[in-house]
Every structure is written in C-alpha cells, then in structure tokens.
C-alpha positions in Angstrom: -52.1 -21.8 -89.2 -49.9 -19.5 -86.7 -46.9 -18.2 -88.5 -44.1 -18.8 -86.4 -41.8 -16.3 -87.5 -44.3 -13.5 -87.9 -44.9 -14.1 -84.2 -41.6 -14.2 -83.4 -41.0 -10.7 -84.7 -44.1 -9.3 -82.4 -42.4 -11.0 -79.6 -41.8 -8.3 -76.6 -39.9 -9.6 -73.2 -42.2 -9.0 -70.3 -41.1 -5.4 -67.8 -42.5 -7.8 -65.2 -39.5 -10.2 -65.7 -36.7 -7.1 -66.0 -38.2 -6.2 -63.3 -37.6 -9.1 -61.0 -34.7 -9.7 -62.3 -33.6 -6.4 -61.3 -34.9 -6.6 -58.1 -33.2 -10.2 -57.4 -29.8 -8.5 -58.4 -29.8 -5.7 -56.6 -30.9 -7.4 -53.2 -28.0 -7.2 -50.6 -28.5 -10.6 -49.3 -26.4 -11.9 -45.9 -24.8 -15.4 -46.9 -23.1 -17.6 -45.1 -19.7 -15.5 -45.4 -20.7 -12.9 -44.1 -22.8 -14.5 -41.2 -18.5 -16.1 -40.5 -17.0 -12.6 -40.9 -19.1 -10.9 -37.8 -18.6 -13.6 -35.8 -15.1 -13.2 -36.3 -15.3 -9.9 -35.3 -17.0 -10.1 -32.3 -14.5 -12.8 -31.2 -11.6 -10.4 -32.0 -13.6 -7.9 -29.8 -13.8 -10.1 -26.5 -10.1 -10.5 -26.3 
C-alpha cells in the first residue's frame, strides 16, 4: 500500500514548471493599453 505521507516528503516541484513560470512572467507582452497609448501618440503627432 503507497504511503502517502512518505511520498509526500520525496515530493520535488518540477524545474520544468519554474521554469515556465518564469518565462511567462518575465514576457513583455503588448496588451490592449498599450496598443491605445501609441495610437494616441501618433495622433498627437499629425497635428
């Protein structure tokens, strides 16, 4: 029979997971702000 908290001690978090986690994070990702703020900008630069 598995013993659940022996296993539970053994238990190690996967790098693969830190490592996307990291990698979502630290994405600089254009929203939908952004996308409003330059074309704000280039309006103000027509005038």
């Amino acid at each position: 029979m598995i013993d659940f908290e022996e296993e539970l001690k053994k238990f190690q978090p996967s790098l693969e997971v830190e490592e996307a986690e990291n990698a979502i994070y630290n994405q600089d990702m254009t929203d939908m702000t952004d996308i409003l703020k330059e074309m704000l900008e280039e309006m103000k630069g027509m005038k």
